[in-house]
DRENKOLSE-252849 format. One record per residue (C-alpha): residue in one letter; y negated, x negated, z negated; residue number from 0. Coordinates in steps of 0.05 Angstrom, whole numbers. Layout:
<nukols>
+-----+--------+--------+--------+-----+
! res !      v !      u !      w !   n !
+-----+--------+--------+--------+-----+
!   A !      Y !      X !      Z ! NUM !
...
+-----+--------+--------+--------+-----+
</nukols>
This chain:
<nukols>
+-----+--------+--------+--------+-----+
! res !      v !      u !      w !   n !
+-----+--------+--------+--------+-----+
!   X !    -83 !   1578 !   1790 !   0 !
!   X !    -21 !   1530 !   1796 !   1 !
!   X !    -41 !   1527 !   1875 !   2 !
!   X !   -106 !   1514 !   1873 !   3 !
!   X !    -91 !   1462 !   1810 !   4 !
!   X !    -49 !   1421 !   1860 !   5 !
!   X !   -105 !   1427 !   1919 !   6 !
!   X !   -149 !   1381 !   1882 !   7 !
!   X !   -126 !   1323 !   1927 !   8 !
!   X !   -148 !   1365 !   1988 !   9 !
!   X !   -191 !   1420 !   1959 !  10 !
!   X !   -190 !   1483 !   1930 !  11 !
!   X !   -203 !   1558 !   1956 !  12 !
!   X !   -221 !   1532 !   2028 !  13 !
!   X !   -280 !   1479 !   2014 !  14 !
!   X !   -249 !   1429 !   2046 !  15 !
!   X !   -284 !   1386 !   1996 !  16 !
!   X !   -241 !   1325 !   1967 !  17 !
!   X !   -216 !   1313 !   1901 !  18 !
!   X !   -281 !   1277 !   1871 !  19 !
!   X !   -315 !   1331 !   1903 !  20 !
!   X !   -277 !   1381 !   1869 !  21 !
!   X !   -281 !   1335 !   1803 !  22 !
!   X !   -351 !   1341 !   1804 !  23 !
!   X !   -363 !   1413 !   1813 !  24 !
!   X !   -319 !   1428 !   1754 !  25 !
!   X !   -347 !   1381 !   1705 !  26 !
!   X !   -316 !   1304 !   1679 !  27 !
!   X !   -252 !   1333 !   1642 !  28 !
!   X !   -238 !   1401 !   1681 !  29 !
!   X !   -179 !   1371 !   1730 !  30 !
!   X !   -146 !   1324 !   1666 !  31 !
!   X !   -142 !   1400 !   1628 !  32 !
!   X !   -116 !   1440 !   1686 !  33 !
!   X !    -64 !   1375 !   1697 !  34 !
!   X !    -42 !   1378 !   1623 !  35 !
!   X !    -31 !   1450 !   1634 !  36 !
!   X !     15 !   1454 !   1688 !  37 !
!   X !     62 !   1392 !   1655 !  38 !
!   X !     60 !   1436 !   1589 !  39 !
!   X !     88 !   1491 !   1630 !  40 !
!   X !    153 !   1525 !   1639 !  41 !
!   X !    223 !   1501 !   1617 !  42 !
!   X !    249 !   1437 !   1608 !  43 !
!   X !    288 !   1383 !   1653 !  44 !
!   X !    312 !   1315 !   1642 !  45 !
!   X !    255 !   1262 !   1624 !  46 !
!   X !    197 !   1310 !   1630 !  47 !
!   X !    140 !   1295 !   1589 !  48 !
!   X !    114 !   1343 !   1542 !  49 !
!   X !     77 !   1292 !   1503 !  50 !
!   X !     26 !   1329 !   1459 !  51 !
!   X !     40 !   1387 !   1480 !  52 !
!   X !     44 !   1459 !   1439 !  53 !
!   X !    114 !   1478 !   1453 !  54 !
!   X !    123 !   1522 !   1385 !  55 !
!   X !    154 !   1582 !   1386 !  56 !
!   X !    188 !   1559 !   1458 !  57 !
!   X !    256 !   1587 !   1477 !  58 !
!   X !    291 !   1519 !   1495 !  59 !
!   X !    360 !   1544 !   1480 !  60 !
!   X !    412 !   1497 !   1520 !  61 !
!   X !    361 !   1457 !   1557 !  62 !
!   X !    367 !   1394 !   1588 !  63 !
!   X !    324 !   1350 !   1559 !  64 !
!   X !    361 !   1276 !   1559 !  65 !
!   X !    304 !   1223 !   1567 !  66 !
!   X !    244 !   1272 !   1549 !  67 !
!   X !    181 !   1241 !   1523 !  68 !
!   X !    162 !   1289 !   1464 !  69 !
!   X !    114 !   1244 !   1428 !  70 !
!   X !     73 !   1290 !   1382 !  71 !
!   X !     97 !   1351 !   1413 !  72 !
!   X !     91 !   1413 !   1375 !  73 !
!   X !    162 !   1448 !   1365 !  74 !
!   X !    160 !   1479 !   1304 !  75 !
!   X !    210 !   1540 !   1306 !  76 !
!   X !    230 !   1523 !   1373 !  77 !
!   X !    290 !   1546 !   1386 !  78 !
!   X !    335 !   1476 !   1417 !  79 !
!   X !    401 !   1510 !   1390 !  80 !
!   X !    458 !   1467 !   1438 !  81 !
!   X !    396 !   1429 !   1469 !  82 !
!   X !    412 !   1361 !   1510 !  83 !
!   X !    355 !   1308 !   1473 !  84 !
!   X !    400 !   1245 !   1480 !  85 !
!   X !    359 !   1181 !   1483 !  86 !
!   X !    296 !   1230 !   1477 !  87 !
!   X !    230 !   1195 !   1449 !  88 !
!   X !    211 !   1240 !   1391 !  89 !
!   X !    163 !   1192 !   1354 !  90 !
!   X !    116 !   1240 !   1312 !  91 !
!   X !    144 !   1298 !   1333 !  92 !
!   X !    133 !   1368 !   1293 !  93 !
!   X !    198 !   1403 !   1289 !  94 !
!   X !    183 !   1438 !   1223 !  95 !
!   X !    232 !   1501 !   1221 !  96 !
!   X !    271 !   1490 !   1287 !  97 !
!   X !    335 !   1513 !   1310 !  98 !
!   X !    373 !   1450 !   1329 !  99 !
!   X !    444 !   1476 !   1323 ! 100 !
!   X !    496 !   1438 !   1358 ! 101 !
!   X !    439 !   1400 !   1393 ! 102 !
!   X !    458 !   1332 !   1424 ! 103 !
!   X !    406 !   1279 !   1396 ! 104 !
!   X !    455 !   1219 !   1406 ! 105 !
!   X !    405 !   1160 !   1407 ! 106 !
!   X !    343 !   1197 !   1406 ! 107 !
!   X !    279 !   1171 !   1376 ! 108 !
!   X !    258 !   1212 !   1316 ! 109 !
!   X !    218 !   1162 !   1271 ! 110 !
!   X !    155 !   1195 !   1242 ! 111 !
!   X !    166 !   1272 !   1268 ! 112 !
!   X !    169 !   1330 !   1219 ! 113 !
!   X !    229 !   1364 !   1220 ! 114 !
!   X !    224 !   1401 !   1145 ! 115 !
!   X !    264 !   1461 !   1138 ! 116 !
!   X !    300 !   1455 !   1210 ! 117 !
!   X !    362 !   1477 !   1227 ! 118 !
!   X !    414 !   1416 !   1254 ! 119 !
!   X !    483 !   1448 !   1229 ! 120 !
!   X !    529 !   1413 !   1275 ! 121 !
!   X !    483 !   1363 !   1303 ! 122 !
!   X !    493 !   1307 !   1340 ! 123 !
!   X !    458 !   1249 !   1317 ! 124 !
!   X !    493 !   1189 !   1317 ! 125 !
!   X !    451 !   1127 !   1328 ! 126 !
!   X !    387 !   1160 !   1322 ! 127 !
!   X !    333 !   1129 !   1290 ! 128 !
!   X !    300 !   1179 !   1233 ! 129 !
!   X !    257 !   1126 !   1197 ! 130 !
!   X !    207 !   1158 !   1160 ! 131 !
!   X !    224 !   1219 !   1190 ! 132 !
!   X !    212 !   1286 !   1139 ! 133 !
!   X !    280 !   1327 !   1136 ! 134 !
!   X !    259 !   1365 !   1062 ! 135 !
!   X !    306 !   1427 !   1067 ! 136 !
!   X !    337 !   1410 !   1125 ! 137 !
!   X !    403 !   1441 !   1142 ! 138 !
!   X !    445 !   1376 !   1168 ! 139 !
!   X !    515 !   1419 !   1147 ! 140 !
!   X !    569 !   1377 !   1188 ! 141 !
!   X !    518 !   1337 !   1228 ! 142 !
!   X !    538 !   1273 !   1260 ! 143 !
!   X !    494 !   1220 !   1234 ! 144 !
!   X !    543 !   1156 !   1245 ! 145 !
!   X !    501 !   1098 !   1257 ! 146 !
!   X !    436 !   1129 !   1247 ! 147 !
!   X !    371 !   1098 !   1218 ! 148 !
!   X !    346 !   1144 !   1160 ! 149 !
!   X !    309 !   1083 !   1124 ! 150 !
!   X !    249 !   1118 !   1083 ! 151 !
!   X !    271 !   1182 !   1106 ! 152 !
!   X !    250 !   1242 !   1058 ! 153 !
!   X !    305 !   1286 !   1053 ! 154 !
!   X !    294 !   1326 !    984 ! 155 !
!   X !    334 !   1383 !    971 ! 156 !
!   X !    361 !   1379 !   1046 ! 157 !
!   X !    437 !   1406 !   1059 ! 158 !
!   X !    484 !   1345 !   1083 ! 159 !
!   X !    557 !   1381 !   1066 ! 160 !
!   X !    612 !   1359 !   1114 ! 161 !
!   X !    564 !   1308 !   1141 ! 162 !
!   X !    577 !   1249 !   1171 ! 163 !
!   X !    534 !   1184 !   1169 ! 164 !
!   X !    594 !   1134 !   1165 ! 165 !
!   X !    552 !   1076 !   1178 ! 166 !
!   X !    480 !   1105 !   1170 ! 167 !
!   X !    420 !   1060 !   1146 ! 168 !
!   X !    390 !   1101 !   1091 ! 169 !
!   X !    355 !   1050 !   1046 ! 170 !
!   X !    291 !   1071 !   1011 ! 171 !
!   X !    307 !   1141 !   1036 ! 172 !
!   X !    289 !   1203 !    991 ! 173 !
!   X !    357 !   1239 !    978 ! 174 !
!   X !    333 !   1281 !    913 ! 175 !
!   X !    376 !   1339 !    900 ! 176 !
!   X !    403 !   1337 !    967 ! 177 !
!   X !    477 !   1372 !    975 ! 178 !
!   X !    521 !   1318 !   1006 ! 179 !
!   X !    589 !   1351 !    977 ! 180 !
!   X !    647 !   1324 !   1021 ! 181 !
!   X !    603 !   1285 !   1053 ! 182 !
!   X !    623 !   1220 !   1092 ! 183 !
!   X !    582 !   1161 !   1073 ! 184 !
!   X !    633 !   1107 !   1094 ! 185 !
!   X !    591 !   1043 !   1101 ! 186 !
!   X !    526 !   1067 !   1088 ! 187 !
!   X !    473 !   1024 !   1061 ! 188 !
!   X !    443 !   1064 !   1002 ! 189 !
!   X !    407 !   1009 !    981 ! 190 !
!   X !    336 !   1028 !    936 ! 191 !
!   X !    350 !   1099 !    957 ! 192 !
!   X !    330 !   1152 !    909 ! 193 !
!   X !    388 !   1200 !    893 ! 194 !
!   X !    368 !   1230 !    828 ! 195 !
!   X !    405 !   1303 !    825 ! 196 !
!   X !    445 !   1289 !    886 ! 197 !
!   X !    502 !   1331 !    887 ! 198 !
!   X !    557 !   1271 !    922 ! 199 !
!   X !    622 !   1320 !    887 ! 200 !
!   X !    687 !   1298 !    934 ! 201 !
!   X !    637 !   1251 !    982 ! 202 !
!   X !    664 !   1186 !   1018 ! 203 !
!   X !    629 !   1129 !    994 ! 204 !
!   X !    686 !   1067 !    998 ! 205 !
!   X !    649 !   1002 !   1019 ! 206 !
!   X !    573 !   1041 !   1020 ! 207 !
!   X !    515 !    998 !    986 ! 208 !
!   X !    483 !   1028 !    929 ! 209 !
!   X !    453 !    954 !    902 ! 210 !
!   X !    386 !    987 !    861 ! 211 !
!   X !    398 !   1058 !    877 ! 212 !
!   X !    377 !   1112 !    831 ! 213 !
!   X !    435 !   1154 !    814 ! 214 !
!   X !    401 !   1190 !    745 ! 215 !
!   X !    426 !   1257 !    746 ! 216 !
!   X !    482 !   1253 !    809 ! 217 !
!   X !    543 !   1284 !    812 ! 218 !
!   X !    600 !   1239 !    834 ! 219 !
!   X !    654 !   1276 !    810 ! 220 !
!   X !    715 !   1269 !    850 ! 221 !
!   X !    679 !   1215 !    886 ! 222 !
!   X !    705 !   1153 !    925 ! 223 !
!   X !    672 !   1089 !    915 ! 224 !
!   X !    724 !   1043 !    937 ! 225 !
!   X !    701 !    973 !    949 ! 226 !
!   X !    627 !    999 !    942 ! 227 !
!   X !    571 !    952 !    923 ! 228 !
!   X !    531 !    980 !    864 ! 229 !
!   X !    498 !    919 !    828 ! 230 !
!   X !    440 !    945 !    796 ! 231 !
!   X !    446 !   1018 !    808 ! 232 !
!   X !    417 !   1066 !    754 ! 233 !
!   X !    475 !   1122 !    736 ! 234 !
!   X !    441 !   1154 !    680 ! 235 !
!   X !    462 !   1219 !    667 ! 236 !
!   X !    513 !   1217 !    721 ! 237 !
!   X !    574 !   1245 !    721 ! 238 !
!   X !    636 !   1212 !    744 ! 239 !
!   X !    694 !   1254 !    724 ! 240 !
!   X !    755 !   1230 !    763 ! 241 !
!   X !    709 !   1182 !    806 ! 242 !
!   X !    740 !   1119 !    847 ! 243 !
!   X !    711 !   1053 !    831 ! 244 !
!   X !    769 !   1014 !    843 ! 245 !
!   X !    741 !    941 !    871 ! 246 !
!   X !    668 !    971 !    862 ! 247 !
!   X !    614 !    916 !    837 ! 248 !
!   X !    572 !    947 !    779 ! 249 !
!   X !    543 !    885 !    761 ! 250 !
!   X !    472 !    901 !    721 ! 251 !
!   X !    488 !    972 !    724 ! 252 !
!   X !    452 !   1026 !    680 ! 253 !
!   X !    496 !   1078 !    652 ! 254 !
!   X !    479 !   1118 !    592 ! 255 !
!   X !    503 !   1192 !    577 ! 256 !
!   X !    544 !   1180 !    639 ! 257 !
!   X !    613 !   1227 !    640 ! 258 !
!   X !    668 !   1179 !    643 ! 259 !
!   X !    725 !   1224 !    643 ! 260 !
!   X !    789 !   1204 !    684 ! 261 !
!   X !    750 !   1154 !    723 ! 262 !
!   X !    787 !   1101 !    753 ! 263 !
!   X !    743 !   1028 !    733 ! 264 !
!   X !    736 !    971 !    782 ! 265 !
!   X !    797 !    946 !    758 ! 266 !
!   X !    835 !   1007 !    785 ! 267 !
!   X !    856 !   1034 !    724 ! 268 !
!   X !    836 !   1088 !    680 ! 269 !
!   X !    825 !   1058 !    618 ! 270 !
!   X !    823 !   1068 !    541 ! 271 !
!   X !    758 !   1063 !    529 ! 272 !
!   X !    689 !   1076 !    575 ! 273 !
!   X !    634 !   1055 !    601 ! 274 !
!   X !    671 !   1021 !    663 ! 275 !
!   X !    650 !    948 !    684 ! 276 !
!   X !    670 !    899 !    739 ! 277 !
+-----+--------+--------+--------+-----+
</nukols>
């Protein structure tokens, strides 16, 4: 089938007829479908495109895939575990329940692909773009994410512990009861993100913007926020026991039934009497 596929620009089974002629006899669309088939086929290689194609299910385990166009390719439960996607165009991609462990995605493209429920423990994915991209449930456990765009990325209830997005752009993103425990957030710009019920126990947020971020509910306990920028934030219900605020900005912050207990203020002290201001 593969033969006689590629004989369309000489003939097929012994006609001797030409490609148009060949065209013809099997109808308007017949060669575009066969063509599509063969690319969807077989494993991967650097810069292949598998654009629109159904890859799900695929055993991709270790593959080299640097420079693939994947644009609305179907991957759901693929299994990518230790896959090479750096620089890989991803745009739209459904990746719902894959196995990306230890996959390198350094500078791919993931804006607009589905990637609920997959498995990225280990990941790299620093400097990707993930705008708008749907991680719900994701497991992003010690996942390199320095430098990454997550603006308007959904992330509810997804597992970030140990991760690192020192740098990441994750304004307007969705971070509801996400688990970012020990999580490096160095430099991050938080800014209108939604972190109601975000567990941020132990995290790393010295110099990160948080200017309007919604905070109801978090738990900052143990929490550096050194230098951070928080002017307008919404904290209520938060709890900040032995938090770090030193040289925070709280400006217009919102803080009732926050616990204040052993928190260190702006002012670097831990004081008499709470709430903490600038």
């Amino acid at each position: 089938m593969v033969a006689c596929a590629v004989m369309l620009l000489t003939g097929c089974g012994g006609s001797g007829g030409s490609a148009a002629d060949a065209s013809a006899g099997a109808g308007a669309g017949s060669p575009i479908v066969r063509g599509a088939a063969i690319k969807c086929e077989g494993q991967g290689y650097p810069k292949v495109n598998w654009s629109g194609c159904d890859k799900s299910y695929s055993k991709q385990y270790g593959a080299e895939l640097s420079r693939a166009t994947l644009v609305g390719t179907n991957l759901s439960y693929a299994d990518l575990g230790m896959a090479q996607l750096s620089r890989a165009n991803l745009t739209g991609a459904n990746l719902v329940g894959a196995n990306l462990t230890g996959a390198d995605l350094t500078g791919a493209n993931l804006s607009g692909a589905d990637l609920t429920g997959a498995n990225l423990k280990a990941g790299r994915l620093n400097g990707a773009t993930l705008s708008s991209t749907d991680l719900q449930g994701a497991d992003l456990t010690g996942a390199d994410l320095t430098g990454a765009n997550m603006s308007g990325a959904g992330l509810t209830g997804a597992n970030l512990y140990l991760a690192d997005l020192t740098g990441a752009n994750l304004s307007g993103a969705n971070l509801t009861f996400t688990n970012q425990y020990e999580a490096t957030l160095t430099g991050a710009n938080l800014s209108g993100a939604d972190l109601t019920g975000a567990n941020l126990a132990a995290a790393n947020l010295n110099g990160a913007t948080l200017s309007s971020t919604d905070l109801s509910g978090a738990n900052l306990s143990d929490t550096a926020l050194i230098n951070s920028t928080m002017t307008g934030a919404a904290l209520n219900g938060a709890n900040l026991t032995r938090a770090n605020l030193t040289g925070a900005n709280m400006s217009g912050v919102t803080s009732p039934d926050v616990t204040w207990f052993r928190t260190i203020c702006p002012s670097g002290h831990i004081p008499n009497r709470y709430p903490c201001t600038s």
